[in-house]
PyMOL Python script that loads the backbone (N, CA, C, O; Angstrom):
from pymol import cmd

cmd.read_pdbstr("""\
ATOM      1  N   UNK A   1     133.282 160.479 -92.985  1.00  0.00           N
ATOM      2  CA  UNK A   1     132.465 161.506 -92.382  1.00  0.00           C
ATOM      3  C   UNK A   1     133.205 162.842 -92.444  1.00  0.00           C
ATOM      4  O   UNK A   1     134.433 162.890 -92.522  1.00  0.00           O
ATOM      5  N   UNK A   2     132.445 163.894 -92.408  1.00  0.00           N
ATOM      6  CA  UNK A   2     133.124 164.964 -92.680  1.00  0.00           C
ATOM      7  C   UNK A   2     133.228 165.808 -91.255  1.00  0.00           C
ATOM      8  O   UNK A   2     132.351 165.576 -90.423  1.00  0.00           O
ATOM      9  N   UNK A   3     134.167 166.691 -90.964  1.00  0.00           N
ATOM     10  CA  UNK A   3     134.229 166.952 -89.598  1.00  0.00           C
ATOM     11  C   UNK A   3     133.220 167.237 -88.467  1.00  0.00           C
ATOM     12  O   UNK A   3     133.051 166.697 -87.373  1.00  0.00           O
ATOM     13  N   UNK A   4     132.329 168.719 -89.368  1.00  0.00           N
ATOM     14  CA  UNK A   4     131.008 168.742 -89.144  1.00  0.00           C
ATOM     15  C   UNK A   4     130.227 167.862 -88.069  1.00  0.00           C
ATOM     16  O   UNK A   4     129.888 168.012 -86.895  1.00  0.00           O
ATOM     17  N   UNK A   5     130.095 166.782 -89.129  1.00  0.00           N
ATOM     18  CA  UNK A   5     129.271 165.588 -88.948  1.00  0.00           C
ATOM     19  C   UNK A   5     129.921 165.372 -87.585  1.00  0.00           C
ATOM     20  O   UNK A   5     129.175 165.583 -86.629  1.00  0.00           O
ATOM     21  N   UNK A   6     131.352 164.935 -87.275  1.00  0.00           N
ATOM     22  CA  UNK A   6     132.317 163.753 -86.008  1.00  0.00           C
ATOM     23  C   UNK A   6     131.781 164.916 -84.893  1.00  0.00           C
ATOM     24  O   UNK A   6     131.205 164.505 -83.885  1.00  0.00           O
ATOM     25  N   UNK A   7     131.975 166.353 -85.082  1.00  0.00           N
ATOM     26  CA  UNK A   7     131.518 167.005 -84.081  1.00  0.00           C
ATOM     27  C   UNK A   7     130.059 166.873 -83.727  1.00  0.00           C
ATOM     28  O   UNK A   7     129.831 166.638 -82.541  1.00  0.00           O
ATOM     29  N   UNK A   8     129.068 166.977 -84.511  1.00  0.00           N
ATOM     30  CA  UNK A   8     127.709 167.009 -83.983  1.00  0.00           C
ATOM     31  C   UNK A   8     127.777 165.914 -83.324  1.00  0.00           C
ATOM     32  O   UNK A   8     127.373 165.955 -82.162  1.00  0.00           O
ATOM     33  N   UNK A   9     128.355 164.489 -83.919  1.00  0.00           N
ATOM     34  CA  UNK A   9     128.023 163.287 -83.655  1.00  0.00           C
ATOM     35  C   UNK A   9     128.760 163.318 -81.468  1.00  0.00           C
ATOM     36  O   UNK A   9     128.423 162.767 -80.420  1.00  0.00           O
ATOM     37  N   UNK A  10     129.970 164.441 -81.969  1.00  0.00           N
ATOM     38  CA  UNK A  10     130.819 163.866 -80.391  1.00  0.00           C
ATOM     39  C   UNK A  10     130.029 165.331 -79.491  1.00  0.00           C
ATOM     40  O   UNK A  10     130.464 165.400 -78.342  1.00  0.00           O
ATOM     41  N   UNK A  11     129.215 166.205 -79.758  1.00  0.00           N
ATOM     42  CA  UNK A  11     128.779 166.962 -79.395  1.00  0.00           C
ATOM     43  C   UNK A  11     126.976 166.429 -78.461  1.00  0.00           C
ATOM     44  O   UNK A  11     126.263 166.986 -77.626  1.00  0.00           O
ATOM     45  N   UNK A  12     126.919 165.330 -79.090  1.00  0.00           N
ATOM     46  CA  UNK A  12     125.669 164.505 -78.856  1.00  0.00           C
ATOM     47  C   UNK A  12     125.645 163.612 -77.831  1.00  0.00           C
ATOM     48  O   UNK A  12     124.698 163.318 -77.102  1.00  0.00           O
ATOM     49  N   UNK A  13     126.905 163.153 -77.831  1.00  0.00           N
ATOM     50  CA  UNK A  13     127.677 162.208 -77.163  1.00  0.00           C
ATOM     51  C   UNK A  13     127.902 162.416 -75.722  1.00  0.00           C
ATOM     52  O   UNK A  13     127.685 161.665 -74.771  1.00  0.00           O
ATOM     53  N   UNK A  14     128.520 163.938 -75.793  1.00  0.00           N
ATOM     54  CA  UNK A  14     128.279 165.242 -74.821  1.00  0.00           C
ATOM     55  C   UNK A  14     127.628 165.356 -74.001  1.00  0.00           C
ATOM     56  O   UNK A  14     127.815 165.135 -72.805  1.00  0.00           O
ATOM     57  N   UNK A  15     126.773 165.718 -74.534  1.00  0.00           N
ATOM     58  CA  UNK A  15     125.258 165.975 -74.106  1.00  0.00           C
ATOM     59  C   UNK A  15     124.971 164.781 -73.083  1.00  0.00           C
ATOM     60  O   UNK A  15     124.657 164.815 -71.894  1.00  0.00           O
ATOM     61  N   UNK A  16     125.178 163.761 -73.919  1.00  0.00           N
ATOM     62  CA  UNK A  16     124.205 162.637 -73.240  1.00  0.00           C
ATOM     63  C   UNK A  16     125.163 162.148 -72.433  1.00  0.00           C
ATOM     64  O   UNK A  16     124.381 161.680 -71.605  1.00  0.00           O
ATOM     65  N   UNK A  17     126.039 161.924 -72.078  1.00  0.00           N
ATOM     66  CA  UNK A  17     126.881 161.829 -71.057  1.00  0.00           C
ATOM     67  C   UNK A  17     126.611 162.615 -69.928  1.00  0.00           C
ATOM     68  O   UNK A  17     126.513 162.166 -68.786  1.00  0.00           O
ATOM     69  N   UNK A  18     126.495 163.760 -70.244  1.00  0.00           N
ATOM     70  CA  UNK A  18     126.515 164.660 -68.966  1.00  0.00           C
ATOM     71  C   UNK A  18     124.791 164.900 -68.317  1.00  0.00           C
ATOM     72  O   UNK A  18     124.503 165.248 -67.172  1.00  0.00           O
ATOM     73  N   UNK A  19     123.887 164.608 -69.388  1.00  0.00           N
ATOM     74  CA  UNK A  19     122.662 164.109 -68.844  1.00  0.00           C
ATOM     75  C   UNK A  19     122.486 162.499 -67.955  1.00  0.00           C
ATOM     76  O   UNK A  19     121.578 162.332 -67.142  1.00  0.00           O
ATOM     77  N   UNK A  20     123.390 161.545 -68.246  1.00  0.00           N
ATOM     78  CA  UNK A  20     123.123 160.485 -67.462  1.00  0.00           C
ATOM     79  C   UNK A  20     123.846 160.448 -66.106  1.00  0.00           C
ATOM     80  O   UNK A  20     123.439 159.817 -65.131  1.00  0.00           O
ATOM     81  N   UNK A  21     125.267 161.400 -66.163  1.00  0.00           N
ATOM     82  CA  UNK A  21     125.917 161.662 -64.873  1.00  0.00           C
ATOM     83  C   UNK A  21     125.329 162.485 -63.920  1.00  0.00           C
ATOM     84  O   UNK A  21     125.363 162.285 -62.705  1.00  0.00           O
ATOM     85  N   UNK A  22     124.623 163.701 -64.664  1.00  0.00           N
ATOM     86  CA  UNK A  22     123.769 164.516 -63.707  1.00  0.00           C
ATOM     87  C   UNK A  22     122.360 163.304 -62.987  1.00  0.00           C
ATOM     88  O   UNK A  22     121.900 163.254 -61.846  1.00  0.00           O
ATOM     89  N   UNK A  23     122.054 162.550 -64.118  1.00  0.00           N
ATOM     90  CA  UNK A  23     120.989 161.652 -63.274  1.00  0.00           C
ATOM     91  C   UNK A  23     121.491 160.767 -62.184  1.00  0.00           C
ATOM     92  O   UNK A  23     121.115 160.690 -61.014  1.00  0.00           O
ATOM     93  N   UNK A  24     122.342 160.170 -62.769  1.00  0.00           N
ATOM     94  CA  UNK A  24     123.327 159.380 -60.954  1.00  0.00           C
ATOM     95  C   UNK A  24     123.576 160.442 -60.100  1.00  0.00           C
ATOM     96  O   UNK A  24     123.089 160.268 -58.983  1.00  0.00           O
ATOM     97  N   UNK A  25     124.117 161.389 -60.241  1.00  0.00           N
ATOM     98  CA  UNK A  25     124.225 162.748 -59.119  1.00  0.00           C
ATOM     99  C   UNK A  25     123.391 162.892 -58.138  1.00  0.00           C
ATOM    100  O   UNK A  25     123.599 162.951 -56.926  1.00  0.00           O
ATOM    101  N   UNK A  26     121.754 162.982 -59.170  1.00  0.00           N
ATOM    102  CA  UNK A  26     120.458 163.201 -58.515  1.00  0.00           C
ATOM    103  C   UNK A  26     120.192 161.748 -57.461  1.00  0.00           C
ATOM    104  O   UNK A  26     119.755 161.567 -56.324  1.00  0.00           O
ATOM    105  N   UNK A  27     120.756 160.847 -58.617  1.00  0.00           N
ATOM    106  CA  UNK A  27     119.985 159.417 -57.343  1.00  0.00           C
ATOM    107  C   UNK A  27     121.107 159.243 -56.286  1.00  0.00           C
ATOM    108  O   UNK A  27     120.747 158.847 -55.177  1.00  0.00           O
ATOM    109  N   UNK A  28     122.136 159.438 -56.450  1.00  0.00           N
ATOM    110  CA  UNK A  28     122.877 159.529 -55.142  1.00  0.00           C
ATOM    111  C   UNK A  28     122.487 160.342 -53.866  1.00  0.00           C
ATOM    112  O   UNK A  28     122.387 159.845 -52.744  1.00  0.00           O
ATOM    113  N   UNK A  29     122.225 161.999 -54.262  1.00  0.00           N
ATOM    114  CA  UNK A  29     121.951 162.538 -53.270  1.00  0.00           C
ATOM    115  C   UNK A  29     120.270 162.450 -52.730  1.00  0.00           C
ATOM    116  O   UNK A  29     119.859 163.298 -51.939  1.00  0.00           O
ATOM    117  N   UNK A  30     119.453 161.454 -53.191  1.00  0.00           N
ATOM    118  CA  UNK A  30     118.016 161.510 -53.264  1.00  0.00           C
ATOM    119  C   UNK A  30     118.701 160.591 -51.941  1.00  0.00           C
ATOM    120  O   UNK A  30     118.550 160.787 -50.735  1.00  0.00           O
ATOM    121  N   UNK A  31     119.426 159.626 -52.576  1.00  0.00           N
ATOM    122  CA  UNK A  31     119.418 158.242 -51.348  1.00  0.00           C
ATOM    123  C   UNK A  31     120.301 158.691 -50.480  1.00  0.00           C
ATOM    124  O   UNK A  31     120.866 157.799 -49.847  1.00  0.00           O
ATOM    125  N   UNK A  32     120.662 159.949 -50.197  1.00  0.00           N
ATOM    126  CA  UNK A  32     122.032 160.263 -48.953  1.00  0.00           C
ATOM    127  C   UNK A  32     121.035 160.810 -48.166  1.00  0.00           C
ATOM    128  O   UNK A  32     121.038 160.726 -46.938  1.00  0.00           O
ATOM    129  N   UNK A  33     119.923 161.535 -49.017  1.00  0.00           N
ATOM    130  CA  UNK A  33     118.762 162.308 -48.140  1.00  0.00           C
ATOM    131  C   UNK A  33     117.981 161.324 -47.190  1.00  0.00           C
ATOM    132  O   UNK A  33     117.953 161.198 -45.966  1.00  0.00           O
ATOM    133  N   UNK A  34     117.171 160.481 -48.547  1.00  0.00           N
ATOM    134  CA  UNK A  34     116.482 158.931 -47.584  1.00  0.00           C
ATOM    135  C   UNK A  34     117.515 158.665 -46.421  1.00  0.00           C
ATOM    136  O   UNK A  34     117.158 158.554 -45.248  1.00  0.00           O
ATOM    137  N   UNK A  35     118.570 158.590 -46.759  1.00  0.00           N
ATOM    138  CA  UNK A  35     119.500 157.814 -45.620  1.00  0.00           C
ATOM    139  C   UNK A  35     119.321 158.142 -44.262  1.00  0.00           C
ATOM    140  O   UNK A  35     119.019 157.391 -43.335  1.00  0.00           O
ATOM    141  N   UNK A  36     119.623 159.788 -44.252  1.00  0.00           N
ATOM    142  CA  UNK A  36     119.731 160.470 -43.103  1.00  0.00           C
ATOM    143  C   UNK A  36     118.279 160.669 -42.450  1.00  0.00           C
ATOM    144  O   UNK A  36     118.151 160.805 -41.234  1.00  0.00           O
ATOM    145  N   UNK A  37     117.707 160.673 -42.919  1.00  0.00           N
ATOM    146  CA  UNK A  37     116.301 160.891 -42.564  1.00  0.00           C
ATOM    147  C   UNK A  37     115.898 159.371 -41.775  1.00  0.00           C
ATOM    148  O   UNK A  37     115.307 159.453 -40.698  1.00  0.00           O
ATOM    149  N   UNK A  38     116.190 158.162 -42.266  1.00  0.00           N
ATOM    150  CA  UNK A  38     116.230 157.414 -41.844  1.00  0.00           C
ATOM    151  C   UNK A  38     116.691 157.156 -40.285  1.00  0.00           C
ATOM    152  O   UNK A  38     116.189 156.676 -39.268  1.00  0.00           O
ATOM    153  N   UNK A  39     118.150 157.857 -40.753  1.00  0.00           N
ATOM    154  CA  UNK A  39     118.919 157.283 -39.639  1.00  0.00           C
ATOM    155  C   UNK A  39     118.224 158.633 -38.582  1.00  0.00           C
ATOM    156  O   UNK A  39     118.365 158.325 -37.398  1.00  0.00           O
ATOM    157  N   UNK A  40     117.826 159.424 -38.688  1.00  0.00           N
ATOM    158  CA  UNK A  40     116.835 160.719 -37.844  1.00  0.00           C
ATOM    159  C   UNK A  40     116.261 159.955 -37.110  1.00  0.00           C
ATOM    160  O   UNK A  40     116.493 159.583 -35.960  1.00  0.00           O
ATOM    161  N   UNK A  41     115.198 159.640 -38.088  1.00  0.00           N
ATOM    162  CA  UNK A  41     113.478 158.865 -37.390  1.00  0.00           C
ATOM    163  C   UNK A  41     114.012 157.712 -36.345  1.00  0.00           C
ATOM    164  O   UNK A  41     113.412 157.594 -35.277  1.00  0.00           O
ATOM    165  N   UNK A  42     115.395 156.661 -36.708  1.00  0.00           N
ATOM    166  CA  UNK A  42     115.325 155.859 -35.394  1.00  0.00           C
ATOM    167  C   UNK A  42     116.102 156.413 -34.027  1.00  0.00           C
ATOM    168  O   UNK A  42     116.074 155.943 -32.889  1.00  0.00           O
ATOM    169  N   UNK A  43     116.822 157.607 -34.554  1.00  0.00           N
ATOM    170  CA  UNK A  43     117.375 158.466 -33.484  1.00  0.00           C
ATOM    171  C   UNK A  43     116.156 158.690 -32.449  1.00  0.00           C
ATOM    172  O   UNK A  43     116.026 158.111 -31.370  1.00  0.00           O
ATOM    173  N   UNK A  44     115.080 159.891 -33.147  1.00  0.00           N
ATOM    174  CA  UNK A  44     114.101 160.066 -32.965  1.00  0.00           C
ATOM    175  C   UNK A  44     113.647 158.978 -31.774  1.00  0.00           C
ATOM    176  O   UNK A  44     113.868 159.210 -30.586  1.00  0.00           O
ATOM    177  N   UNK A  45     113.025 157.834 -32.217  1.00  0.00           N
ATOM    178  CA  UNK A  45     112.548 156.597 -31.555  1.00  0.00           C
ATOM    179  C   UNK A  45     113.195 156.500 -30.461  1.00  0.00           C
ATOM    180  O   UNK A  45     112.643 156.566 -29.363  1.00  0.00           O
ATOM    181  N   UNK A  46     115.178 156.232 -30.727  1.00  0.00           N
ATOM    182  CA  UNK A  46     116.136 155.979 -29.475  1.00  0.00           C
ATOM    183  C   UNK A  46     115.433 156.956 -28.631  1.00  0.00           C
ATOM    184  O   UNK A  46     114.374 156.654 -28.081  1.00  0.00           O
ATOM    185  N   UNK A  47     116.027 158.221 -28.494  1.00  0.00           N
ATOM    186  CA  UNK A  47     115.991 159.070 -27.326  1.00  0.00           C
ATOM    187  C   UNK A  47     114.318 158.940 -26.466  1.00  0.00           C
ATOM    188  O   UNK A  47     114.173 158.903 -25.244  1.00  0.00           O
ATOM    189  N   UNK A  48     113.260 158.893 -27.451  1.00  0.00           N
ATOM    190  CA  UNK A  48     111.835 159.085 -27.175  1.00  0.00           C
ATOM    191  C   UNK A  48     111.795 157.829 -25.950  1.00  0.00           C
ATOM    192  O   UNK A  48     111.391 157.952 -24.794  1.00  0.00           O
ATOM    193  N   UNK A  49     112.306 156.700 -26.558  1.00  0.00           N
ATOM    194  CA  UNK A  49     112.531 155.542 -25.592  1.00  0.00           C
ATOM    195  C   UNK A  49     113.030 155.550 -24.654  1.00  0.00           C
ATOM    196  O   UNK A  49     112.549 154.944 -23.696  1.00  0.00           O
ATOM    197  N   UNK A  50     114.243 156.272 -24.561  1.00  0.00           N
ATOM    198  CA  UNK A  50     115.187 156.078 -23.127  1.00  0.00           C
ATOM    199  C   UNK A  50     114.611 157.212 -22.535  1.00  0.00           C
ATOM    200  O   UNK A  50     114.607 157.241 -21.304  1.00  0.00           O
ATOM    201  N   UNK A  51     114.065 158.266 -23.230  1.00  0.00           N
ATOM    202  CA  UNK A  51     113.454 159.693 -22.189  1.00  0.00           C
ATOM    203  C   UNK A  51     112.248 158.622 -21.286  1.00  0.00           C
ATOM    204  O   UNK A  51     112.403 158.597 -20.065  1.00  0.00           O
ATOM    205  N   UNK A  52     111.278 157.908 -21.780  1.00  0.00           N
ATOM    206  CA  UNK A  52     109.990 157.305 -21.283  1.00  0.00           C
ATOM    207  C   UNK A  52     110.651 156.607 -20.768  1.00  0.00           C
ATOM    208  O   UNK A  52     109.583 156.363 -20.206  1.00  0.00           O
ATOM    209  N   UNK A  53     111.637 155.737 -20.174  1.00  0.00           N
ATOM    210  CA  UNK A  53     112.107 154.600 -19.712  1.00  0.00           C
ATOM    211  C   UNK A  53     112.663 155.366 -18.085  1.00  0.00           C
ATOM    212  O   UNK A  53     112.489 154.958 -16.937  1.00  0.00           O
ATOM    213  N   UNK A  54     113.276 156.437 -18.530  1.00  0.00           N
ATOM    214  CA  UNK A  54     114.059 157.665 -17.474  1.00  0.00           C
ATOM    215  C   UNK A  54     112.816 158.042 -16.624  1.00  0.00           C
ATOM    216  O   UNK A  54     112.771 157.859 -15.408  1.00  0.00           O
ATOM    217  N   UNK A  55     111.822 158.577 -17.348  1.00  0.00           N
ATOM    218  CA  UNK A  55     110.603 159.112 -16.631  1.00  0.00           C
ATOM    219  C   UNK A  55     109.982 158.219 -15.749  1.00  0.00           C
ATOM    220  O   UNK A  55     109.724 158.519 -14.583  1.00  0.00           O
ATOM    221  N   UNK A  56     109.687 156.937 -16.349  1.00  0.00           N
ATOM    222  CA  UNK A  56     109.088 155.873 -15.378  1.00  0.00           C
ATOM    223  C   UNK A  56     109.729 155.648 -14.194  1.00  0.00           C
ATOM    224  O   UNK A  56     109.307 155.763 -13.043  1.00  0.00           O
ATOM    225  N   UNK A  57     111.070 155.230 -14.714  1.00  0.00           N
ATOM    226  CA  UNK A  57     111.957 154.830 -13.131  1.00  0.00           C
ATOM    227  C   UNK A  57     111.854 156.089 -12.100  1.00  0.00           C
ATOM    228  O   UNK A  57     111.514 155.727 -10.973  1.00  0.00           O
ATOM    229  N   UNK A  58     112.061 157.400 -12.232  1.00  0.00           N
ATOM    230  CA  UNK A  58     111.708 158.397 -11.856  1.00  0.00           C
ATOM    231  C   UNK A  58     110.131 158.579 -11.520  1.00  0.00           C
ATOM    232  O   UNK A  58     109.864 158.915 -10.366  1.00  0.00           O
ATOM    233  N   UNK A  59     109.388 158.443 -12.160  1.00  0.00           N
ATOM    234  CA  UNK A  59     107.873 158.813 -11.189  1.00  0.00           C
ATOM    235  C   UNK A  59     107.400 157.268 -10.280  1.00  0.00           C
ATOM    236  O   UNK A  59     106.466 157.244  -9.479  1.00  0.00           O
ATOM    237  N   UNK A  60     108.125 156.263 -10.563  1.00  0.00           N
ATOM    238  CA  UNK A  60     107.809 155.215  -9.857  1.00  0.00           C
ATOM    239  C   UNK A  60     108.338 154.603  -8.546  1.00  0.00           C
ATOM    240  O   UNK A  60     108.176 155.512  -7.732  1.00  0.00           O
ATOM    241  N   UNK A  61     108.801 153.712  -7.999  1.00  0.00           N
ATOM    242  CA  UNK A  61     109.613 153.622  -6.397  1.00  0.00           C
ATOM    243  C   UNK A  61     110.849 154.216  -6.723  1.00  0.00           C
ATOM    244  O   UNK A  61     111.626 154.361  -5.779  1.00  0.00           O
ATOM    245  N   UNK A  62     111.274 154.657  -8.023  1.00  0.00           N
ATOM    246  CA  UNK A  62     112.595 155.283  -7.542  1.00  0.00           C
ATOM    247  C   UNK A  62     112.712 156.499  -7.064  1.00  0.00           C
ATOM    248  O   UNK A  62     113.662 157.002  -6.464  1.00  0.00           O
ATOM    249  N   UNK A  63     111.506 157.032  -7.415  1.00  0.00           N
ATOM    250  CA  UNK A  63     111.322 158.774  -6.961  1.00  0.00           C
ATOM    251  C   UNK A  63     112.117 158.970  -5.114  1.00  0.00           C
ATOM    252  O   UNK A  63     112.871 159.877  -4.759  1.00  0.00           O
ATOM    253  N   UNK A  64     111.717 158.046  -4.440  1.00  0.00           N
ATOM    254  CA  UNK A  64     112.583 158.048  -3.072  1.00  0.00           C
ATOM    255  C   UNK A  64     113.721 158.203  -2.900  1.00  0.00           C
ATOM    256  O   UNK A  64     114.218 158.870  -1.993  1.00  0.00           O
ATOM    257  N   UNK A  65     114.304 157.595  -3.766  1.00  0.00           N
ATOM    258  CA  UNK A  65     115.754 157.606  -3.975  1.00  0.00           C
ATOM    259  C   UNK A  65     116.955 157.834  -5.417  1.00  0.00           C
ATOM    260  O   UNK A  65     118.028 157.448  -5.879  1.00  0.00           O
ATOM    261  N   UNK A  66     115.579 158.937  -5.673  1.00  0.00           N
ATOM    262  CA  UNK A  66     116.157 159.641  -6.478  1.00  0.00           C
ATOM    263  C   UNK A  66     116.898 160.812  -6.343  1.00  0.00           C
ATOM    264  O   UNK A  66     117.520 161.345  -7.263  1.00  0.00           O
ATOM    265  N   UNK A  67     116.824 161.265  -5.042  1.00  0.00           N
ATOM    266  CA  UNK A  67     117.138 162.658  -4.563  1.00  0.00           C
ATOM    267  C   UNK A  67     119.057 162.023  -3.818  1.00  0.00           C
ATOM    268  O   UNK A  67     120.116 162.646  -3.892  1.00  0.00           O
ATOM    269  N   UNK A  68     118.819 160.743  -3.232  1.00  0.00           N
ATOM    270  CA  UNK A  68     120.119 160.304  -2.688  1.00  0.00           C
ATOM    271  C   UNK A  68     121.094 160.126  -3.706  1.00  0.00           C
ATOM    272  O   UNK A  68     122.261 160.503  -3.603  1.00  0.00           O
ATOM    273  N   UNK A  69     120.434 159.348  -5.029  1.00  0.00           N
ATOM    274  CA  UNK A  69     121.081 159.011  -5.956  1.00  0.00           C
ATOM    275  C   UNK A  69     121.657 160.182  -6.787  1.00  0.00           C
ATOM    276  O   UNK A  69     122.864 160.424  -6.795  1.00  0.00           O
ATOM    277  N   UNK A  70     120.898 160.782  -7.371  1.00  0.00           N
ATOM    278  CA  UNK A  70     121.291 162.385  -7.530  1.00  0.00           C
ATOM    279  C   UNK A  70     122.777 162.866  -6.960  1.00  0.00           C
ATOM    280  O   UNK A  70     123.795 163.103  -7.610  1.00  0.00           O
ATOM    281  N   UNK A  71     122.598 162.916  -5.793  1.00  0.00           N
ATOM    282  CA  UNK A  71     123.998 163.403  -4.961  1.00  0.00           C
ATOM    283  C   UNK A  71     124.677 162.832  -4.984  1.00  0.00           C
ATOM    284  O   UNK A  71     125.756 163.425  -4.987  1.00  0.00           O
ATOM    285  N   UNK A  72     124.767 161.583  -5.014  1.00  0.00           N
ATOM    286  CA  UNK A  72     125.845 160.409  -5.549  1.00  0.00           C
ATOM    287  C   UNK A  72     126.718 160.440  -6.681  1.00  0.00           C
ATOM    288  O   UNK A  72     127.890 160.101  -6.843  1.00  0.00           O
ATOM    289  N   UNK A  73     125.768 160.978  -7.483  1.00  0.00           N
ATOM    290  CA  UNK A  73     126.679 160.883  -8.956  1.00  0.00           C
ATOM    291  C   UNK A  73     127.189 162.763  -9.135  1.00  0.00           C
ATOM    292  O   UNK A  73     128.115 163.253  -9.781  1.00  0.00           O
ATOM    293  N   UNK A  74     126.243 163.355  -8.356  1.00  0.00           N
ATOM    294  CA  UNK A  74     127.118 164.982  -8.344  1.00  0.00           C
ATOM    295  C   UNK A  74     128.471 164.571  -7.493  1.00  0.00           C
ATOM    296  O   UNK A  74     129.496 165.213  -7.721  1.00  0.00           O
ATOM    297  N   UNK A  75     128.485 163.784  -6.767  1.00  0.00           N
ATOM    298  CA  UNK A  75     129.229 163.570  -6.215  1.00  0.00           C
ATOM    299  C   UNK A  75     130.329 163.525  -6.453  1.00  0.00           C
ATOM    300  O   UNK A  75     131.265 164.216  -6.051  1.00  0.00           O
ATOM    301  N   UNK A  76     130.270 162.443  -7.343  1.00  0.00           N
ATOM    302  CA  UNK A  76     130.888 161.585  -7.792  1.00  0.00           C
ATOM    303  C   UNK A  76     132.058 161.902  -9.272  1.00  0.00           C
ATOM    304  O   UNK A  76     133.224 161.635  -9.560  1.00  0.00           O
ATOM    305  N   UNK A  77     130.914 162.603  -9.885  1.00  0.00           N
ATOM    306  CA  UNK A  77     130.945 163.691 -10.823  1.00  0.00           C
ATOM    307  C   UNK A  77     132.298 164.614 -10.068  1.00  0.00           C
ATOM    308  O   UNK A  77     133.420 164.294 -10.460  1.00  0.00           O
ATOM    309  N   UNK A  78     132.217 165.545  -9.187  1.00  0.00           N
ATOM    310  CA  UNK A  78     132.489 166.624  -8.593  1.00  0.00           C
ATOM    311  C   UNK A  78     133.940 165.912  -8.127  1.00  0.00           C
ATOM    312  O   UNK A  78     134.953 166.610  -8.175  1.00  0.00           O
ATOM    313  N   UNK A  79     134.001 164.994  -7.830  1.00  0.00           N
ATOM    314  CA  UNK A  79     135.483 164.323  -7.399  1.00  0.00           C
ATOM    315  C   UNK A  79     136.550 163.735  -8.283  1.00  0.00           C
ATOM    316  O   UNK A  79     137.603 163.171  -7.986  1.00  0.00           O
ATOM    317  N   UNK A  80     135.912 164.060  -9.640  1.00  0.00           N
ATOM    318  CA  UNK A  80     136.958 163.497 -10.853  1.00  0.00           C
ATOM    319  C   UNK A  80     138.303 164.194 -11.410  1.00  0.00           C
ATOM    320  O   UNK A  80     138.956 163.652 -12.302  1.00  0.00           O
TER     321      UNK A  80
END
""", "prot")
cmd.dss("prot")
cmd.show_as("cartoon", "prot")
cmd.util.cbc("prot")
cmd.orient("prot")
């Protein structure tokens, strides 16, 4: 082969190398995106859950002794 030629041939080679690495690049950061988004939405869910779980005990018989309890943990808090 004549040089020409070894270059086009390693110039091609090139190319296509750095087109299949840029494509893993892309699917890596596609799935780091899915990931986080993922791990968002059950965040999302967590807090939505324990906020509605907080609210109930609060508008229900604990509301009475929510105001004692309160001071308890300022308290409590305040003495550390």
């Amino acid at each position: 082969m004549s040089s020409n030629t070894i270059e086009k041939v390693q110039a091609t080679a090139l190319k296509e190398y750095k087109a299949f690495f840029k494509e893993i690049k892309e699917k890596i950061l596609t799935s780091q995106v899915k990931a986080a988004l993922a791990v968002n939405h059950e965040l999302i869910n967590l807090y939505w859950e324990i906020g509605s779980k907080i609210h109930l005990k609060q508008s229900g018989r604990f509301r009475k002794r929510r105001r004692s309890l309160l001071s308890k943990i300022w308290y409590q808090l305040c003495s550390i």
